[in-house]
N, C-alpha and C positions, 0 to 999 in steps of 0.2 A: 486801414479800415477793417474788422473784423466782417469775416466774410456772416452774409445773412444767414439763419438758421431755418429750413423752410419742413413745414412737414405737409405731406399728401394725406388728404382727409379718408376719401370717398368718392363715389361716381354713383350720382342717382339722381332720379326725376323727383322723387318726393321730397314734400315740400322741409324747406331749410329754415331752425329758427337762427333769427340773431340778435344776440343783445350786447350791449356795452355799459364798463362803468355800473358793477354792483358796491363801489364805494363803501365795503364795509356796512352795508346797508341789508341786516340778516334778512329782516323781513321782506325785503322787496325778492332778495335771491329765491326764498323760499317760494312768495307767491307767482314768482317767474317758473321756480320749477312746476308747479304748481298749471298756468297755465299748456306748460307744456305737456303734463299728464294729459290733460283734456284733451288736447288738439290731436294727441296720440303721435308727435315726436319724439324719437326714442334719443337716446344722452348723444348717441354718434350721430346727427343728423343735429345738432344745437351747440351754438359756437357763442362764445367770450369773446370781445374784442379788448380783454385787455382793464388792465386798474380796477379789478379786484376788492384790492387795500386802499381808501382814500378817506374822503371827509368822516364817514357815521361813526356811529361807536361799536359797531361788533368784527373787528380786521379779522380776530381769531375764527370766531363762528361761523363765518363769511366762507373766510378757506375751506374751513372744514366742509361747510354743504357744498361747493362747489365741486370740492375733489370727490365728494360723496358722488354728488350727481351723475359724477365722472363724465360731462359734456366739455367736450375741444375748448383749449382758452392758448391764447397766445399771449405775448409779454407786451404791457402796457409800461409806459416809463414808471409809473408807481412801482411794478414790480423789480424793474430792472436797478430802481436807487435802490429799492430795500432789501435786495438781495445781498447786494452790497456795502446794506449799513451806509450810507451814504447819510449828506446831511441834511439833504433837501428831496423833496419830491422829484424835481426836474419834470416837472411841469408845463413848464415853456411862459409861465406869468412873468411879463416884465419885473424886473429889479426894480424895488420900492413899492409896487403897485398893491391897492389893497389885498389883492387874488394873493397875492405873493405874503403876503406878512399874514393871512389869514390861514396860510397853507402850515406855517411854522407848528402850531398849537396841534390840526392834527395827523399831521405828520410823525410826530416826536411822538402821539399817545399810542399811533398806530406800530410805527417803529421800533419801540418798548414794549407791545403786546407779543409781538410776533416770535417763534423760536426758531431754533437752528434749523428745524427740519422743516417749518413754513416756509423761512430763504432759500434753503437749497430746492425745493419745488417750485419755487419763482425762478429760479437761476438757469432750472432746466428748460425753461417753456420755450418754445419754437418762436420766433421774431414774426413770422408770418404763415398764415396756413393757404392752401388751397383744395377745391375740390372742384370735383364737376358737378352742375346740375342741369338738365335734358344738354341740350346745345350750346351752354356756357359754360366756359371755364372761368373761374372765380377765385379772385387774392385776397385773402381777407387779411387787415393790416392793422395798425392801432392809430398812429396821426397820417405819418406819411411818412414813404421808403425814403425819402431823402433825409428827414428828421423826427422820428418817433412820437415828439411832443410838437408837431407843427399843425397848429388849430388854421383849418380848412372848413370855412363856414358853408353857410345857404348861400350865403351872397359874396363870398372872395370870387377874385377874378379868376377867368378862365386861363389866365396863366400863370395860374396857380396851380388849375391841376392838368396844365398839359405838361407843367416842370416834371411832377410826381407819375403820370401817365409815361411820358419818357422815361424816367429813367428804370420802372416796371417792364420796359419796352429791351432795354440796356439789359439789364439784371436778371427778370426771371421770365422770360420767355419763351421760353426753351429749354430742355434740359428735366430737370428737378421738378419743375412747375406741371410738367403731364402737359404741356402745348401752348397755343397761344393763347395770353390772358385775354378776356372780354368783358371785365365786371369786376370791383373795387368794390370790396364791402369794409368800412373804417370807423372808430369811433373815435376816440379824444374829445371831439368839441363839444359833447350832451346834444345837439340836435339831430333829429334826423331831417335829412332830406335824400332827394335823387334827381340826379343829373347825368347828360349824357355828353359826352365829347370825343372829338378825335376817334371815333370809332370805339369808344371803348365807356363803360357804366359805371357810376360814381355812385353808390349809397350808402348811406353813412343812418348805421341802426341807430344811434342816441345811447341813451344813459337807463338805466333801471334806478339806480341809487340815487337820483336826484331830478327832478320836474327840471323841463327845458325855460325855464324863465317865461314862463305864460301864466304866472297867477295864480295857479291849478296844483293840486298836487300829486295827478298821476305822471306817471314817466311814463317811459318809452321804449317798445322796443321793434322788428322786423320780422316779416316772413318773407322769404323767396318759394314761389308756388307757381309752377305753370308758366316759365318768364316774365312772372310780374313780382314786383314789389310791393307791399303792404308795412304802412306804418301804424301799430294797434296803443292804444292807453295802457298801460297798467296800472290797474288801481289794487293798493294794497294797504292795509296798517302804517300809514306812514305817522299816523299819533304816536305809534310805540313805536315808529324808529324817531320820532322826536326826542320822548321821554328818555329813552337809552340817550340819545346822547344829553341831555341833560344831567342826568345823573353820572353820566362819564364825566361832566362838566367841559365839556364840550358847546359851548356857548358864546360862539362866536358869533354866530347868524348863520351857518347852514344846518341847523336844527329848525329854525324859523323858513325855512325856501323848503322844508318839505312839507308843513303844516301850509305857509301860502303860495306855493312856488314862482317865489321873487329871490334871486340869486342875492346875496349880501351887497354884490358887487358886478358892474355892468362893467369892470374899466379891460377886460380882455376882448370884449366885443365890440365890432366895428360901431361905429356910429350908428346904420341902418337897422343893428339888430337892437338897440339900447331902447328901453319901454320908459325911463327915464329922464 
């Protein structure tokens, strides 16, 4: 097993953004940056969890303002297949499943956009970050330290994430990490929520590039302020990140979830979360 790649952020009270999953979605990264001028969070206190490159139509532009931005991003599995030229997203959609055949189309568009020197800046990105903020120490992660692409919902069981708490507990506790961890900040799944267990903080920022399956078309993303958690809308142009991917011909049905934000397909979510 290749050993984890961990980097230390920071140590500060003030407040921390976090977002996941800008999906090749220019325009949402933009008005993500965008809110973050406002709020007056400077690029080192604003974190990526990760998948960058996914469904929309702009992988290239995407990169480009992100590295612009120059705010911390860790390696999401998107990044981690395309560094590699790989075939597949490695996603974690069951085989055969619509998520999984729907993934092929933009996958290949994004995969094909991208150059040498986009991969190698994917290639380089740290597996996991930390930092401190007032009294917590904080891992910020993309699915889960045991499996990168392992979708950890609102509603998975609790031992689900005392597996991944564990082995946090094994792994970087010490050491590398700056102390004991106390707070899991993770994306992959597009939802945010927060949860507490085991002595230890589960929040999970959501998605910028894609509405959480609520009908809606803003996304989502996190503040950490004061020991609390805040989950805010972002509402942006998401007609012109429809249109772009239309005219990318990217017309599968995730150009249609961000005009009504209804995911194409419900079949990687549990039962409970299915609006279907």
């Amino acid at each position: 097993m290749a050993a984890i790649r961990v980097k230390h952020l920071f140590d500060s009270p003030e407040p921390v953004l976090v977002f996941g999953g800008p999906y090749s979605n220019l325009q949402a990264t933009q008005a993500m940056r965008a809110v973050a001028t406002q709020l007056g969070i400077p690029a080192d206190r604003c974190i990526c969890t990760g998948d960058v490159v996914a469904y929309c139509a702009n992988p290239v532009e995407t990169v480009r303002e992100i590295r612009d931005w120059g705010c911390a991003v860790l390696a999401g599995n998107c990044e981690k297949q395309l560094a590699e030229e790989a075939d597949d997203c490695g996603c974690g959609f069951g085989s055969g499943t619509t998520c999984d055949r729907l993934s092929a189309s933009w996958y290949a568009f994004a995969s094909a956009a991208l150059d040498a020197e986009a991969r190698t800046w994917m290639r380089e990105l740290p597996d996991v970050l930390t930092f401190g903020h007032g009294s917590e120490r904080v891992l910020a992660l993309h699915g889960g330290l045991t499996d990168i692409s392992r979708f950890l919902w609102p509603t998975s069981p609790n031992a689900a994430f005392s597996e991944e708490l564990s082995a946090v507990r094994r792994q970087l506790q010490q050491g590398q990490s700056g102390g004991r961890i106390t707070q899991v900040v993770a994306g992959h799944c597009g939802m945010v929520f927060d949860r507490n267990m085991d002595g230890m903080r589960w929040s999970n920022a959501g998605a910028i590039g894609m509405p959480p399956n609520d009908g809606t078309p803003a996304t989502r993303y996190m503040i950490l302020e004061g020991g609390n958690v805040s989950f805010n809308r972002l509402n942006y142009d998401h007609n012109a990140a429809a249109q772009a991917m239309e005219t990318a011909g990217l017309t599968q049905g995730y150009h249609l979830a961000l005009r009504n934000g209804d995911w194409p397909s419900e079949d990687v979510l549990p039962a409970e979360l299915r609006r279907q």
